[in-house]
C-alpha positions in Angstrom: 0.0 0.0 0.0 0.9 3.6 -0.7 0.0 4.6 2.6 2.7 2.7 4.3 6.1 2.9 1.9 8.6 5.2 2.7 10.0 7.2 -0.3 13.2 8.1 -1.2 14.6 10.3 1.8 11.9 8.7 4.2 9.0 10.2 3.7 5.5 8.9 2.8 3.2 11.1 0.2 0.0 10.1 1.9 0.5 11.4 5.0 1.9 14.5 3.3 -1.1 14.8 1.2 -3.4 14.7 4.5 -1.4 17.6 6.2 -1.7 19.6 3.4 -5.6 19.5 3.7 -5.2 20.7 7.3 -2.9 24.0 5.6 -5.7 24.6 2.9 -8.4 24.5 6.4 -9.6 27.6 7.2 -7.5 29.0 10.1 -8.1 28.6 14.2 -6.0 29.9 17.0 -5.7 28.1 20.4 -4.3 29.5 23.9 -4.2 29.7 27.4 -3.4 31.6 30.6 -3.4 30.2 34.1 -7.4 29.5 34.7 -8.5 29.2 31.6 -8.0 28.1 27.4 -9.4 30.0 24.3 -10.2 28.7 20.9 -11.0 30.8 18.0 -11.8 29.9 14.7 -12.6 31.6 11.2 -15.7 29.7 9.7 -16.0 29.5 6.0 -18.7 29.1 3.9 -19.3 27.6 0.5 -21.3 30.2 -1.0 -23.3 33.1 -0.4 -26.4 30.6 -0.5 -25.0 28.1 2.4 -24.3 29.0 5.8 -21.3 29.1 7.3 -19.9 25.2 8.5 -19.3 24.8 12.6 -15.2 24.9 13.2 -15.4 24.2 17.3 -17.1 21.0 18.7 -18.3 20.6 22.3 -16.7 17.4 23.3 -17.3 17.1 26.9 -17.6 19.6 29.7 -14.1 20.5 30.2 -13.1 19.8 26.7 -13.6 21.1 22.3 -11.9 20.9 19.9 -11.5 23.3 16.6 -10.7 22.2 13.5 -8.8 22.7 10.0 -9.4 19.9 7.4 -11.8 17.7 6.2 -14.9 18.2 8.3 -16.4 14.6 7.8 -12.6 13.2 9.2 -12.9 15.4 12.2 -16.7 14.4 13.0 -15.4 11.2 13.4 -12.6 11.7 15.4 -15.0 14.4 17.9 -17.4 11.2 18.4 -14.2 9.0 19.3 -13.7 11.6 21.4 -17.3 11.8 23.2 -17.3 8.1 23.3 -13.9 7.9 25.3 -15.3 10.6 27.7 -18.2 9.2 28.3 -16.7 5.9 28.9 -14.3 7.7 31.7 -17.2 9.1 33.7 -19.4 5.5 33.9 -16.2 3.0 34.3 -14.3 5.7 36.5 -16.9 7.9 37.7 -14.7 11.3 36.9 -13.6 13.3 33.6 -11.3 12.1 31.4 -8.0 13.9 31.7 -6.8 16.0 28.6 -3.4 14.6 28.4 -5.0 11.1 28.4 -7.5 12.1 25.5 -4.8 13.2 23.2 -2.6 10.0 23.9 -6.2 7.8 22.8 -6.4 10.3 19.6 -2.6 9.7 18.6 -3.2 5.9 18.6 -5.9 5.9 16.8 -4.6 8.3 14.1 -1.5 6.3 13.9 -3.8 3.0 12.8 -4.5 4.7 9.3 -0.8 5.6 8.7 0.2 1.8 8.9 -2.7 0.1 7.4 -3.4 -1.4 4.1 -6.9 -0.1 2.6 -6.8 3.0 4.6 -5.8 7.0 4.7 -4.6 9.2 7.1 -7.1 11.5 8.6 -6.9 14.9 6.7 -7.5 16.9 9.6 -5.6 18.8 12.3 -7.1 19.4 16.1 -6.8 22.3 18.4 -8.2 20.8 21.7 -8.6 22.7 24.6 -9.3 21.2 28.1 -9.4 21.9 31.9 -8.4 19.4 34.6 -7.0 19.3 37.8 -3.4 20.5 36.0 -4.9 23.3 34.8 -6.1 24.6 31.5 -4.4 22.7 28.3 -4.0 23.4 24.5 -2.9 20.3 22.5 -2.5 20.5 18.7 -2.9 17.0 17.2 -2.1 16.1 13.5 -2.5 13.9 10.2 0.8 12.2 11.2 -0.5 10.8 14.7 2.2 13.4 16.4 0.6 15.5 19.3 2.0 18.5 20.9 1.9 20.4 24.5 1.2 23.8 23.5 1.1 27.4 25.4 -0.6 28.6 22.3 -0.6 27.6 18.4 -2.7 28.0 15.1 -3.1 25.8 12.0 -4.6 26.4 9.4 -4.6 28.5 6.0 -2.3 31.3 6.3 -1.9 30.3 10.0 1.9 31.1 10.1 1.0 35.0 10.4 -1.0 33.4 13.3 1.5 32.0 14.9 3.9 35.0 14.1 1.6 37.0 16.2 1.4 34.1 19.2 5.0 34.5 19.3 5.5 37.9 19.8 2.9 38.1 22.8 3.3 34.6 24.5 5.0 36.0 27.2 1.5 37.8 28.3 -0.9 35.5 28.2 0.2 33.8 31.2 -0.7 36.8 33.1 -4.4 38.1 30.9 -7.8 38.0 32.3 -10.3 35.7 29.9 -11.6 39.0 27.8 -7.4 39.7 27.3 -6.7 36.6 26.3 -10.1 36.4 23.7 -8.6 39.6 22.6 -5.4 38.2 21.7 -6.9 35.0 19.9 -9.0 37.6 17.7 -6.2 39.7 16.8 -4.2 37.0 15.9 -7.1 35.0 14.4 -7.0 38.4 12.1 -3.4 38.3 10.9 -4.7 35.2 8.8 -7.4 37.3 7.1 -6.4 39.2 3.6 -6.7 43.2 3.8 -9.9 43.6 2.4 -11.7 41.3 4.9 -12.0 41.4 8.4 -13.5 39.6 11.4 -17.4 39.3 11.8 -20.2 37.9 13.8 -20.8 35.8 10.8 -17.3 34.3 10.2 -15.8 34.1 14.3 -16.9 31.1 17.0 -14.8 31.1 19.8 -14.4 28.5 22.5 -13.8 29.0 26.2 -13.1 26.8 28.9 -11.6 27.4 32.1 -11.8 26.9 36.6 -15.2 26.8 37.3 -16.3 27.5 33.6 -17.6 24.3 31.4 -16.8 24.4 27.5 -19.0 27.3 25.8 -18.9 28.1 22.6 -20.0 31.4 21.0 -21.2 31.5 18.0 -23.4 34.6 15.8 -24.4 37.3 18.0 -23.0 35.7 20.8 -19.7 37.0 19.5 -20.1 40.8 19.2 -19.2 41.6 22.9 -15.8 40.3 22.4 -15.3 42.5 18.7 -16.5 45.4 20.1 -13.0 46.0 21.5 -11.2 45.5 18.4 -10.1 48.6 16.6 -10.6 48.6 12.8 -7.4 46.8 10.8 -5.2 49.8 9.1 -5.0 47.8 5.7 -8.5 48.3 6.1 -8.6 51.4 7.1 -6.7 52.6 3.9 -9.0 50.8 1.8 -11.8 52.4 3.0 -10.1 55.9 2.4 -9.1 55.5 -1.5 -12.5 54.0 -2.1 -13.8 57.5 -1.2 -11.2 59.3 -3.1 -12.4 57.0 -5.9 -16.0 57.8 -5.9 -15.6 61.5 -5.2 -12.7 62.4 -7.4 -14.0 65.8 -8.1 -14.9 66.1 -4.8 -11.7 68.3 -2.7 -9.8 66.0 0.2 -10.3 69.0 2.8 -14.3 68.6 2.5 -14.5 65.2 3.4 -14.8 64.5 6.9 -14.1 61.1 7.0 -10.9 61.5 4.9 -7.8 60.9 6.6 -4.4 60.9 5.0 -2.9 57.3 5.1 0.5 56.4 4.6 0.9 53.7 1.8 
């Protein structure tokens, strides 16, 4: 099978080919400070006729996920998921542990990656979890490799993401839950091209934390936590030739919402 031979310099297409479907995934943003974890995510939609497809799944109380991929691969692996927890709470009477969860999803993901008739799952996981360590973001992928992350994104474009992440990882640590929302939306953003920019419409974010089960925020639900944003200043310069282009007769001084940009 295709899926299991190595190529020359040890590497195997098929598993490439499913972590490229996680990079063309629309992109989400996971992080944490000390009480609790934040998962944002940019929903896409097919058209201007469909609505826009879920990108964060409740998984237990103290657990989602978010996802970039093929949405059918990840349903599967979020009922796994349920399945396990559920299991946890009647055997053991208490939640499954996060850590644990993402050990059960590497083995399973690793079965595809070594089996004749089968394909790697073509999607990546953001999971955020609480537990009595403390809030967690793990990033699984198409590979069966899981990581321990303070914060990470994956996606399309998610590298300006991560750029971001990097530059303010040191803070998060320390940020109330509206700070550290903040901070997933504005790096959530940097994945976004110039002209667009985030919406009720196209945001869900995720939150759990101490004393806080899994919530997700979806539609209107959203707007509290945009209000803060100020406007993007690609945007902003956008927005100022477009007048210039529909007045050009018109002079600069008289329009009041002109501002001079530097391009």
């Amino acid at each position: 099978s295709t899926t299991t031979m190595s190529q020359y310099g040890g590497r195997i297409h098929q598993i490439e080919y499913a972590m490229e479907a996680v990079k063309q995934g629309s992109a989400t943003v996971g992080l944490k400070s000390r009480t609790h974890a934040v998962l944002v995510a940019l929903k896409r939609a097919q058209s201007e006729l469909a609505a826009h497809q879920k990108k964060i799944l409740h998984v237990d109380e103290h657990i989602g996920i978010s996802i970039a991929g093929l949405t059918a691969d990840a349903r599967l692996l979020c009922n796994f998921m349920r399945q396990e927890c559920l299991d946890s709470r009647f055997v053991f009477d208490r939640p499954l542990p996060a850590s644990r969860l993402v050990t059960l999803i590497g083995s399973k993901t690793q079965i595809p990656t070594q089996r004749y008739g089968r394909r790697p799952y073509g999607v990546g996981l953001l999971i955020a979890g609480y537990d009595d360590m403390g809030p967690h973001i793990f990033q699984t992928c198409p590979s069966a490799n899981y990581f321990d992350c303070k914060a990470m994104s994956i996606g399309a474009r998610s590298q300006s993401a991560r750029t971001y992440l990097e530059r303010h990882m040191d803070t998060f640590l320390d940020c109330n839950l509206n700070e550290l929302v903040r901070h997933g939306l504005l790096g959530l953003r940097e994945t976004l091209p110039a002209e667009q920019d985030l919406t009720t419409k196209n945001v869900s974010i995720g939150i759990v934390g101490k004393d806080m089960e899994f919530t997700i925020y979806d539609d209107d639900d959203v707007a509290p936590f945009l209000v803060g944003l100020e406007e993007r200043p690609q945007r902003k310069v956008r927005v100022d030739l477009e007048l210039l282009w529909e007045n050009p007769e018109k002079p600069l001084q008289q329009r009041k919402s002109y501002q001079p940009q530097k391009l």
